[in-house]
Residue frames relative to the residue before (quaternion, step in Angstrom):
aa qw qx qy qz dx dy dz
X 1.0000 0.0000 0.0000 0.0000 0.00 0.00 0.00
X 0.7126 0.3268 -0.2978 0.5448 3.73 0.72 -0.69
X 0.5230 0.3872 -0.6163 0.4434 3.85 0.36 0.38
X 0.6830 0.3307 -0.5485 0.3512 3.75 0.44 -0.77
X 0.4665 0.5992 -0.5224 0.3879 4.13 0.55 -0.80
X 0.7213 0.4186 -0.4224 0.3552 3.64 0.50 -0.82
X 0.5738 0.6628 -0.3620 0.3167 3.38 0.72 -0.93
X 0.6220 0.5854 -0.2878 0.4332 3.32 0.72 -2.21
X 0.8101 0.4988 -0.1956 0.2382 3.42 0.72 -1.50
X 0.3823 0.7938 -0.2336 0.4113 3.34 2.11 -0.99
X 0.7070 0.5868 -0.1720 0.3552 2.84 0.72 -2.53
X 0.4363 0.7440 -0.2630 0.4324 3.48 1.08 -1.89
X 0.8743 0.3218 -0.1398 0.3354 2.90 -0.94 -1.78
X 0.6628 0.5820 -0.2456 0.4021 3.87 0.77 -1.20
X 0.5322 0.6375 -0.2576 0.4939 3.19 1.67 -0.59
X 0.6241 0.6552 -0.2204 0.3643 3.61 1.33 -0.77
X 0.6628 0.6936 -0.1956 0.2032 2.40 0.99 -2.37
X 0.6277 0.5818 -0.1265 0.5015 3.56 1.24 -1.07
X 0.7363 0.2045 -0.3929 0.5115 3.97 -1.28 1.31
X 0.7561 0.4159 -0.4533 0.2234 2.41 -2.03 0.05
X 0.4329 0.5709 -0.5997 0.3565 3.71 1.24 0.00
X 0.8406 0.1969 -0.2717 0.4252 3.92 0.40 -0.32
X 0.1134 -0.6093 0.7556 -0.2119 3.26 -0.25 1.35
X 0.9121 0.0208 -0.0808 0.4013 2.95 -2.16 1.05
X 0.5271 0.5599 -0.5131 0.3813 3.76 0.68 0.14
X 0.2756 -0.8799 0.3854 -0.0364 3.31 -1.27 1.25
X 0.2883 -0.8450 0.4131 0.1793 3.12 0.51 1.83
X 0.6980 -0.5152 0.4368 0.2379 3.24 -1.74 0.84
X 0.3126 -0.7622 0.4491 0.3459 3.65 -0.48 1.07
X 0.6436 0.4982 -0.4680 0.3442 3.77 0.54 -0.30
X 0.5403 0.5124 -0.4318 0.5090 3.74 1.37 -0.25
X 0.8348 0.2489 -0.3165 0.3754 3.62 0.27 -0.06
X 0.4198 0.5848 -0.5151 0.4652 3.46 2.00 0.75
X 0.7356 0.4052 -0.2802 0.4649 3.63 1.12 -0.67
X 0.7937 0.2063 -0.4738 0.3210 3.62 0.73 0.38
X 0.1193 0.6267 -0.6780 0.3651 3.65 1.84 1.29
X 0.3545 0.8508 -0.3001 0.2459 3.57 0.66 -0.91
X 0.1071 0.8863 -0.4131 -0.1799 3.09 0.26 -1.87
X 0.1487 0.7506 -0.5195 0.3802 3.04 1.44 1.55
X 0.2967 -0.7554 0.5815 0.0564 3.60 0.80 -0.62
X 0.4925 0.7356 -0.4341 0.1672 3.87 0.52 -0.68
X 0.6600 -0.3975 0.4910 0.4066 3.62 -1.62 0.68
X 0.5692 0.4906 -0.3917 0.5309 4.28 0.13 -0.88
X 0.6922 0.5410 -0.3288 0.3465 3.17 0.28 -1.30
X 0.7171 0.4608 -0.1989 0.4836 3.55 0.17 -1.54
X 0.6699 0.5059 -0.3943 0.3739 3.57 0.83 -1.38
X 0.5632 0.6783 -0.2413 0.4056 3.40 1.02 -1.30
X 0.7766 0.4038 -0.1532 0.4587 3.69 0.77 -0.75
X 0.4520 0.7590 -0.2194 0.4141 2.80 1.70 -0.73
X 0.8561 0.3021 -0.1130 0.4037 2.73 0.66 -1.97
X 0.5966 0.4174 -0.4787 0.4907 4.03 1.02 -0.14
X 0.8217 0.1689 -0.1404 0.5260 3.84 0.39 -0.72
X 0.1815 -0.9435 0.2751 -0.0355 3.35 -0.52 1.85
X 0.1159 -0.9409 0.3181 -0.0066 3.38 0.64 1.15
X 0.4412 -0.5526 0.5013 0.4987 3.71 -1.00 -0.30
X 0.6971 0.5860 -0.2721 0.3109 3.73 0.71 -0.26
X 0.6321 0.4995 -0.1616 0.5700 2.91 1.85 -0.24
X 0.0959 -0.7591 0.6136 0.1952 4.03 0.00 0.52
X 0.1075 -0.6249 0.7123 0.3010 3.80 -1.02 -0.35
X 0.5290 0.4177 -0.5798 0.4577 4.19 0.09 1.03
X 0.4077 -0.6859 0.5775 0.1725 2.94 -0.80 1.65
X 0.6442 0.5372 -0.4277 0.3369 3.62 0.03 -0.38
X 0.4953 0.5316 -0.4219 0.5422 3.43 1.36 -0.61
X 0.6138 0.6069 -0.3431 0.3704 3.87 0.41 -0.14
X 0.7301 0.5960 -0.0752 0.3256 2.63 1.37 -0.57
X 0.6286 0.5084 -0.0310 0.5877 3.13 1.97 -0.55
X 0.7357 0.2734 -0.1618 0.5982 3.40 1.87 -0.70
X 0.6993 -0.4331 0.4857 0.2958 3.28 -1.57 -0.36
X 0.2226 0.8306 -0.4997 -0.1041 4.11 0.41 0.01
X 0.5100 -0.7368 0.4370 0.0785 2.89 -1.33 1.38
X 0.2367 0.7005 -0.6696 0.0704 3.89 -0.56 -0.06
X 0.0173 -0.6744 0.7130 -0.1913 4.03 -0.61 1.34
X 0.1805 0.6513 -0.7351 0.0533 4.13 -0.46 0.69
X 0.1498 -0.7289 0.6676 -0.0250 3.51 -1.91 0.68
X 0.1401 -0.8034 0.5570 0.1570 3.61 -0.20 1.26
X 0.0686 0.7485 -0.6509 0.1065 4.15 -0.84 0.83
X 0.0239 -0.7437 0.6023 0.2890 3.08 -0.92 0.07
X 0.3743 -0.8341 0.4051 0.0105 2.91 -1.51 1.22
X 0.7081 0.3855 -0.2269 0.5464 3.24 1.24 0.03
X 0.7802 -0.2444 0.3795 0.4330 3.69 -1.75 -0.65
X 0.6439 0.5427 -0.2912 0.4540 3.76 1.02 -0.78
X 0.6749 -0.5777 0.3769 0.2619 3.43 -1.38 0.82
X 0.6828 0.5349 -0.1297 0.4805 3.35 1.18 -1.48
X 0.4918 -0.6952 0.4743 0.2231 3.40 -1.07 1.07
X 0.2318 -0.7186 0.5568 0.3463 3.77 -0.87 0.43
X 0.2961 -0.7305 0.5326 0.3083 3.57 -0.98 -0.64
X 0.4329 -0.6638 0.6062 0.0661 3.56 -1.12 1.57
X 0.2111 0.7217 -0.6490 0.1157 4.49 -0.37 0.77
X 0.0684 -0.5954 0.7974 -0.0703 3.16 -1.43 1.02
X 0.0231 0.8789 -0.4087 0.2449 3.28 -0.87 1.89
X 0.3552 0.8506 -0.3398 0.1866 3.72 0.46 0.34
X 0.6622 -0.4284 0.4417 0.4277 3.47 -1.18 0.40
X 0.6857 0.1961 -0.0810 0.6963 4.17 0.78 -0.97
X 0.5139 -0.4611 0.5655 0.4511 3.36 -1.78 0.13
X 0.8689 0.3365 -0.1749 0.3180 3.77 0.32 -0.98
X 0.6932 0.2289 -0.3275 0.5998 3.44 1.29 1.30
X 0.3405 0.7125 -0.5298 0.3093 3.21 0.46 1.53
X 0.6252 -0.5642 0.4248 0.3321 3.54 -1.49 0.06
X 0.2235 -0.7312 0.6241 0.1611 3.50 -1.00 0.23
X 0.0727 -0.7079 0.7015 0.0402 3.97 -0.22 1.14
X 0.1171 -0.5617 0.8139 0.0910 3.07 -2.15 -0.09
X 0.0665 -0.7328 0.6691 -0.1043 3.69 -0.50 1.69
X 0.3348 -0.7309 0.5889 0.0828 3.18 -0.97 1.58
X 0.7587 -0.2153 0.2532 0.5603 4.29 -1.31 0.44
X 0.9658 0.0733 -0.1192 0.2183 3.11 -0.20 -1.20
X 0.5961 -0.6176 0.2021 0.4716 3.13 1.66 1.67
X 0.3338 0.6033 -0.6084 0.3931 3.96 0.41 0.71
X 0.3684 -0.5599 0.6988 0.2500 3.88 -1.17 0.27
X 0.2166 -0.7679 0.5947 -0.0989 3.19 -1.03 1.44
X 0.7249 0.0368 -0.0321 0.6871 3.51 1.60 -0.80
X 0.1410 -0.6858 0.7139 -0.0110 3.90 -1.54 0.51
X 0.2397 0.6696 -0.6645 0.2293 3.74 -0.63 0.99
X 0.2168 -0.7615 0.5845 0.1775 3.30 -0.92 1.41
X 0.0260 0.9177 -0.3540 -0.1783 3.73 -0.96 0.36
X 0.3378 -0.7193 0.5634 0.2258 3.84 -0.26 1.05
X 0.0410 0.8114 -0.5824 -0.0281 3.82 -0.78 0.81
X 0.3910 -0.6497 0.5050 0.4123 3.83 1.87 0.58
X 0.9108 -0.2006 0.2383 0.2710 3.29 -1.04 -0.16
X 0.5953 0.4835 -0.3558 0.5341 3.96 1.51 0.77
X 0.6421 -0.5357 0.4495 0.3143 3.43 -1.68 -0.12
X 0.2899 -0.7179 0.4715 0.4223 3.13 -0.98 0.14
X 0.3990 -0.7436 0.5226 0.1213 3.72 -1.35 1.11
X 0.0200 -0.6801 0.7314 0.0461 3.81 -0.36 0.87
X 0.2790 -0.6578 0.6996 0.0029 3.26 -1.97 1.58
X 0.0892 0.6054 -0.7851 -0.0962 3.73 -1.02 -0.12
X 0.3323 -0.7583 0.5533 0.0914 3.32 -0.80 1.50
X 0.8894 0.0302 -0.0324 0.4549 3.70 1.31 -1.02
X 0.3746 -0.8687 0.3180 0.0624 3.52 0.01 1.17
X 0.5816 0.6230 -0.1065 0.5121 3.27 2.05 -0.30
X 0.5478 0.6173 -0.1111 0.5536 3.17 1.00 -1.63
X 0.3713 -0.5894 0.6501 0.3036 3.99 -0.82 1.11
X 0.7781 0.2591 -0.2484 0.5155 3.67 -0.39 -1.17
X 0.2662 -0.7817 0.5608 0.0592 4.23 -0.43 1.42
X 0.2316 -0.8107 0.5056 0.1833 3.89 -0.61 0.46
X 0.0787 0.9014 -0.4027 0.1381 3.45 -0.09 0.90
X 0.0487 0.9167 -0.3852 0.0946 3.76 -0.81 1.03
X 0.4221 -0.6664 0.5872 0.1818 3.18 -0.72 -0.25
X 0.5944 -0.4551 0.6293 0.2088 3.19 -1.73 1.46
X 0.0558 -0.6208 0.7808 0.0425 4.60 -1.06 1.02
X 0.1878 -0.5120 0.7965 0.2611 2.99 -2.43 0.14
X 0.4314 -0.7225 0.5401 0.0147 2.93 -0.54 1.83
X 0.7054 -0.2702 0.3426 0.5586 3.97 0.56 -0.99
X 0.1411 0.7538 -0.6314 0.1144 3.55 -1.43 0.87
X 0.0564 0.7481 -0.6444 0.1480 3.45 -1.22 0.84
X 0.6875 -0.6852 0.0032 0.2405 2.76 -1.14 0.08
X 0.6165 0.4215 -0.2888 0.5990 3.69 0.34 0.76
X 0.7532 0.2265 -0.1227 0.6052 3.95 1.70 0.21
X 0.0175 0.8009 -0.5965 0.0493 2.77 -1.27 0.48
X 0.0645 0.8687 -0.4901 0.0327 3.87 -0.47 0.43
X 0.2364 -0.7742 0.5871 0.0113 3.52 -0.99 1.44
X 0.0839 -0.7350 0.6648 0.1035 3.57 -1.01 0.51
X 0.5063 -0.5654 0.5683 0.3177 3.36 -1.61 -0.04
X 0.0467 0.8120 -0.5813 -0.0221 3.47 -0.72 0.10
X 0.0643 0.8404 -0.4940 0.2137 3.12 -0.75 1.97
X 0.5248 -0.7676 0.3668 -0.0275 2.71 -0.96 2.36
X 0.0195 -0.7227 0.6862 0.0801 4.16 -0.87 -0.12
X 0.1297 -0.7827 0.6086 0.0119 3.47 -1.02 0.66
X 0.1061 0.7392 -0.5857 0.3150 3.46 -0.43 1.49
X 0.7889 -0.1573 -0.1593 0.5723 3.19 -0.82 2.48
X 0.8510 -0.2282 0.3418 0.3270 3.39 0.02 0.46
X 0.6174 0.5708 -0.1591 0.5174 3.74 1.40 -0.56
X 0.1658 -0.6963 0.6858 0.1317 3.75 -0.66 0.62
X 0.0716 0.6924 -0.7094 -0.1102 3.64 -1.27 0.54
X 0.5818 -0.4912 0.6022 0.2400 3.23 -1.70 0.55
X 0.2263 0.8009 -0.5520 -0.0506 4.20 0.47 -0.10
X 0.8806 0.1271 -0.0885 0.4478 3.83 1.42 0.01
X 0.3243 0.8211 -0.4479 -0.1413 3.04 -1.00 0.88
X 0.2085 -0.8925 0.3963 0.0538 3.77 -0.42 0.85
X 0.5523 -0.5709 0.4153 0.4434 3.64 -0.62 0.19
X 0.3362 -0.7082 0.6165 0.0729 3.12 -1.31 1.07
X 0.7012 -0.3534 0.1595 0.5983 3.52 0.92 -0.72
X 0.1500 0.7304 -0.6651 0.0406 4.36 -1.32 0.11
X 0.2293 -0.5758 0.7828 0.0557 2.91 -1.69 1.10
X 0.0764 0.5587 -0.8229 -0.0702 3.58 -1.80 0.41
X 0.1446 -0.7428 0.6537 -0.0011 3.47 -1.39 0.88
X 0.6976 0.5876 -0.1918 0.3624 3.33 0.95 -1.26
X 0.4621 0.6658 -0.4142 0.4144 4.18 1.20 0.02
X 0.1358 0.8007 -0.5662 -0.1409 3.45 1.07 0.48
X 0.7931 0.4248 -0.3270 0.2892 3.85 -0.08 -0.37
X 0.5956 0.4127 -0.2399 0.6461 3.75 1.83 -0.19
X 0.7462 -0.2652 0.4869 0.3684 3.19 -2.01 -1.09
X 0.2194 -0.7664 0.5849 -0.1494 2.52 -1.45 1.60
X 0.3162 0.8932 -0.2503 0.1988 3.73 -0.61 0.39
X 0.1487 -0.8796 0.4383 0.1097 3.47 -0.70 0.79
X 0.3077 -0.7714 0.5528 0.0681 3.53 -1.27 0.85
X 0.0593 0.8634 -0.4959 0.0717 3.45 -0.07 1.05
X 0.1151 -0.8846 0.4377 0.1120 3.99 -0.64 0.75
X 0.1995 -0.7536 0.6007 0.1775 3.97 0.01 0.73
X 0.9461 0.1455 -0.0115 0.2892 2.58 -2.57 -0.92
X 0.2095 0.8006 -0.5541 0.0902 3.35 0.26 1.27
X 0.0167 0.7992 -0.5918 0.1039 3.88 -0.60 1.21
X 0.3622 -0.6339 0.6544 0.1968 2.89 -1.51 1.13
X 0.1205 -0.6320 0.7598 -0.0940 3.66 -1.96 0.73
X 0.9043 -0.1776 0.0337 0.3867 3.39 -1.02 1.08
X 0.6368 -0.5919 0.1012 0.4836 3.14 1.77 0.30
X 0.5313 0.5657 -0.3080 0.5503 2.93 1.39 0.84
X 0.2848 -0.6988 0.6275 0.1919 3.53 -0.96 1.29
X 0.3397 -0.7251 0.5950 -0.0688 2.34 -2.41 0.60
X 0.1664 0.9215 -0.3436 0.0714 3.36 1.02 0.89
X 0.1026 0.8877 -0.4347 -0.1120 3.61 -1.10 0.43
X 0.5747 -0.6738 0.4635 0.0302 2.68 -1.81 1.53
X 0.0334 0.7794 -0.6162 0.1079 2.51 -1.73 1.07
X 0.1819 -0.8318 0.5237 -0.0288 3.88 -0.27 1.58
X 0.5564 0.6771 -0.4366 -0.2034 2.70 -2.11 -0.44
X 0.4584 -0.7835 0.4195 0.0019 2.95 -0.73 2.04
X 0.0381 -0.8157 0.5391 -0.2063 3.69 -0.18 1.80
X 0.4686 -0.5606 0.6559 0.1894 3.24 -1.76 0.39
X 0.3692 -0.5721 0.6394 0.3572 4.00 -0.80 0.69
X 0.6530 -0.4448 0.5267 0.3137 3.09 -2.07 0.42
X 0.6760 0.5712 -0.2854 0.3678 3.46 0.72 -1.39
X 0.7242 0.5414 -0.2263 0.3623 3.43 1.20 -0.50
X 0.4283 0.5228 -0.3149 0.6664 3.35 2.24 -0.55
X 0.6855 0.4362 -0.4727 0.3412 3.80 0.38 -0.71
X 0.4210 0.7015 -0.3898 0.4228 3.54 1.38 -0.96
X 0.7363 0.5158 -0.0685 0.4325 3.27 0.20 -1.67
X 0.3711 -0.7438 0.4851 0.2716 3.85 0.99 -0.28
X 0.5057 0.5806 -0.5165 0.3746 3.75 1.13 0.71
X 0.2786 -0.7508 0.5672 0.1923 3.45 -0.58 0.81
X 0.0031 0.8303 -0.5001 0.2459 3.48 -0.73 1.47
X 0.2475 -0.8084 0.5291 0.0728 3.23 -0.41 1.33
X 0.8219 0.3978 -0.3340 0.2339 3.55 -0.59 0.66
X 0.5925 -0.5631 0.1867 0.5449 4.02 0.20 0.41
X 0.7745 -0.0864 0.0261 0.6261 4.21 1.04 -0.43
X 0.2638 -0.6673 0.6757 0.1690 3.18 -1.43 0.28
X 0.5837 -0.6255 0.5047 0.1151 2.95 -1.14 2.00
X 0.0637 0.6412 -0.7566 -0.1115 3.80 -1.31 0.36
X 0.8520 -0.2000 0.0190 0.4835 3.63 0.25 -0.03
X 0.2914 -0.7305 0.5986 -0.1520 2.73 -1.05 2.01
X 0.0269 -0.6619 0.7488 -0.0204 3.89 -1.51 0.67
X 0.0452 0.7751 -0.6217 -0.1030 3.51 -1.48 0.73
X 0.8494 0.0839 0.0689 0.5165 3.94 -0.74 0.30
X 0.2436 0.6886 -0.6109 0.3055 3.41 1.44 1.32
X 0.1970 -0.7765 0.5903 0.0985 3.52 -1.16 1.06
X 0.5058 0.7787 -0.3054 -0.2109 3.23 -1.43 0.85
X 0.7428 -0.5556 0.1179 0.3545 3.14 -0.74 0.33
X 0.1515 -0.8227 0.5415 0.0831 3.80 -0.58 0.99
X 0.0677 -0.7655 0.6378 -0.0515 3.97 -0.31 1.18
X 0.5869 -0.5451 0.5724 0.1753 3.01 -1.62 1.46
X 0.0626 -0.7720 0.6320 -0.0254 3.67 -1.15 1.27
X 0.2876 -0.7946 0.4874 0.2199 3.83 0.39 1.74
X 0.6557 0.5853 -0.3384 0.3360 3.70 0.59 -0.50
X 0.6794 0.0327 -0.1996 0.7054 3.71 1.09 -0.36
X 0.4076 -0.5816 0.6172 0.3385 4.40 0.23 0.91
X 0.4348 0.5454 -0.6160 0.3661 4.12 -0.15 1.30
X 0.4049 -0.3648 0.7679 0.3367 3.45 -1.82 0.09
X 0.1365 0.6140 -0.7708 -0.1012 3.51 -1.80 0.40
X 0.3014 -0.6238 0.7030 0.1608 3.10 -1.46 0.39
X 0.2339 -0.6131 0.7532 -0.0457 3.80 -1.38 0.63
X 0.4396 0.7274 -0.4916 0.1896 3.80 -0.32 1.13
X 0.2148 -0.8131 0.4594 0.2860 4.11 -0.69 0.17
X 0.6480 0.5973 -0.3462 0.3216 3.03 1.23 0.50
X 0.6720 0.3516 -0.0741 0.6475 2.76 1.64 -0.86
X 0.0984 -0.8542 0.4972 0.1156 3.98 0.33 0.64
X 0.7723 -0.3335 0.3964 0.3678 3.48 -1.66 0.38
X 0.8123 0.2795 -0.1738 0.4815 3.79 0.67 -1.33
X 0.4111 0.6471 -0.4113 0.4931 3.33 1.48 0.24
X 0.7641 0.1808 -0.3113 0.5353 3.61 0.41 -0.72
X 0.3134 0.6460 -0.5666 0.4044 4.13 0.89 0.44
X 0.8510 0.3874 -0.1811 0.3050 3.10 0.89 -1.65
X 0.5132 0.6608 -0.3721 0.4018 3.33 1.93 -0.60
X 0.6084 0.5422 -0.2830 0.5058 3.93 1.13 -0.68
X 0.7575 0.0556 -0.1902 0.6220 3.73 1.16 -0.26
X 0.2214 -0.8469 0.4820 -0.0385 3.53 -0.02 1.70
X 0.6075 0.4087 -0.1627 0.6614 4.06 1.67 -0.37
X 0.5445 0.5895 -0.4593 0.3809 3.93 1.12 0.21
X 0.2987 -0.7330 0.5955 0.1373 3.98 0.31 1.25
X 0.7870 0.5090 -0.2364 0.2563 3.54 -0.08 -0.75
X 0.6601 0.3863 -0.1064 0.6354 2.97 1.58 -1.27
X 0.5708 0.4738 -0.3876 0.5472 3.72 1.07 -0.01
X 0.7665 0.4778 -0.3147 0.2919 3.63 1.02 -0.04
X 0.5754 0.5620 -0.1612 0.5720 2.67 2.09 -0.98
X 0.4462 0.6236 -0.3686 0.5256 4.18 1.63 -0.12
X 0.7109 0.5306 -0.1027 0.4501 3.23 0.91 -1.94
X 0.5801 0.7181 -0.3766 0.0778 3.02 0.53 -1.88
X 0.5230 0.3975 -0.4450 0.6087 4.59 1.20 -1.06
X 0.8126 0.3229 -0.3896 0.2892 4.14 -0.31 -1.02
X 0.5270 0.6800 -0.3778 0.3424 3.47 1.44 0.04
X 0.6739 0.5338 -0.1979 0.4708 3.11 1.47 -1.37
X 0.5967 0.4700 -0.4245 0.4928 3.55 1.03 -0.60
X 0.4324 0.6373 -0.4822 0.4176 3.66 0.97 -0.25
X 0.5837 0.6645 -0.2327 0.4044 3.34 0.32 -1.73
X 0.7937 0.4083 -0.1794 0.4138 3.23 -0.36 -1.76
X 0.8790 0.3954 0.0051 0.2664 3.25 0.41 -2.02
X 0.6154 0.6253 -0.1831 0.4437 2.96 1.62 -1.64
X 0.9156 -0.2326 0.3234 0.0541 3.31 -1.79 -0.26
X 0.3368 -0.6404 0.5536 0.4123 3.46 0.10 -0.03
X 0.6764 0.3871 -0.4344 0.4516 3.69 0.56 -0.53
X 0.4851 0.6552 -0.3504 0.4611 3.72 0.62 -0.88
X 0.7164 0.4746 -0.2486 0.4469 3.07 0.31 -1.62
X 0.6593 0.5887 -0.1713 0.4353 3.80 0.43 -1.13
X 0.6397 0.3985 -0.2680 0.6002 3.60 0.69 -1.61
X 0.7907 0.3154 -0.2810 0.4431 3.74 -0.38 -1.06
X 0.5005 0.6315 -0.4046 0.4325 3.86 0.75 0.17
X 0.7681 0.4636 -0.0579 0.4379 3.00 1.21 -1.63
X 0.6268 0.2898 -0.2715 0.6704 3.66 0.89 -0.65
X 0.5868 0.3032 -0.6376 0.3965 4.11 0.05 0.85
X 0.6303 0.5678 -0.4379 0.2977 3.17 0.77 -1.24
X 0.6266 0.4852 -0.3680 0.4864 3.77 1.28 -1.17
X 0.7930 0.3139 -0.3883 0.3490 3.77 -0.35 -0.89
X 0.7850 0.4101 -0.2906 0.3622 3.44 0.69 -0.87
């Protein structure tokens, strides 16, 4: 189980490694009058390619030829300033491209490279009212094999400055833990109000059948749930003193969303769990009793 935790985590990190080589570089304004445009063309991309050099960007045209190339700009302003910034997802493929933020006076303010395996990239503006505008983007957070997990990641732009002030799970499956916890974390109807989001959750962390059969427990159904959440809303408010979204909730705890970012981490899924486990114990089942016996006796 902890070689696959290592992977998931590997995957993650490599995802980072990439941007930021052009910071503060300042893209030609007629290149971003012609792709306000929405021509979108191979020239195009190559052309960008070649002043601001990326892994998402090849400069062999033939490589064009085999993929899908992406170029998606959005003018918004986002801040307190008069002048619009500009919002470009760009790449040789649609699903390994860069993500800029170009500030009024065409300088790159932000660089994030992003691998999305085999999707689009999704720009959000969460609020449309609000001077300073919150906006993001669908992340591959980490995948392997039998899992995978996406988050949202959402940006705010104040003086010239990009901050990260959120991220949250967007959605993950793990299947592949055949002897621990399994489970998926999915988030909907997310809306923004007075500048505050509103997101809702929905879990649930399970044993496979195949693993009760292991165990000699004869069990009808594909997993048995140990702790489940549906259509938990909440609310994330902008805190000017550390530039973050926080979120204040008792259902959904601080080490809860630790645990949503490592969905295959047995240990830390017990110690999260560990009061709704014990009412298990006491209250629960003879099966209950048995499963949650068995996966301390393993991890600990």
């Amino acid at each position: 189980m902890r070689k696959y935790l290592l992977i998931f985590i590997v995957v993650a990190a490599n995802c980072q490694l990439y941007g930021q080589e052009n910071l503060n570089g300042t893209v030609p304004a007629a290149w971003i009058e012609n792709a306000l445009k929405g021509t979108g063309s191979v020239d195009q991309i190559l052309e960008f390619g070649k002043l601001f050099k990326s892994k998402a960007i090849s400069l062999k045209k033939v490589d064009y030829e085999e993929n899908e190339p992406y170029l998606n700009i959005t003018k918004i302003n986002l801040d307190e300033d008069i002048g619009s910034e500009f919002l470009l997802f760009i790449g040789s493929n649609y699903a390994n491209s860069n993500f800029y933020v170009i500030d009024d006076d065409y300088r790159i303010i932000h660089e994030e490279y992003l691998w999305l395996h085999n999707e689009h990239p999704q720009l959000r503006i969460y609020n449309s009212s609000d001077q300073h505008k919150l906006f993001g983007f669908k992340y591959l957070y980490g995948r392997g094999s039998g899992r995978w997990l996406f988050s949202n990641k959402i940006f705010r732009v104040d003086s010239g400055k990009v901050t990260l002030v959120l991220e949250f799970v967007n959605s993950s499956n793990d299947t592949f833990n055949f002897e621990g916890i399994n489970g998926w974390i999915e988030t909907e109807n997310i809306q923004e109000f007075g500048g505050n989001l509103f997101v809702e959750y929905s879990y649930d962390f399970y044993l496979r059948s195949d693993l009760l059969e292991h165990l000699g427990i004869n069990y009808e159904g594909d997993s048995y749930s140990l702790a489940k959440g549906e259509d938990i809303t909440i609310i994330y408010s902008y805190d000017p003193t550390r530039n973050q979204m926080k979120f204040n909730d008792r259902e959904i705890t601080s080490e809860m969303m630790d645990l949503f970012f490592q969905p295959s981490n047995d240990s830390l899924f017990l110690q999260v769990f560990r009061s709704g486990l014990d009412k298990k114990v006491k209250n629960g089942s003879e099966l209950d009793k048995r499963l949650i016996e068995y996966l301390r006796t393993k991890i600990n």
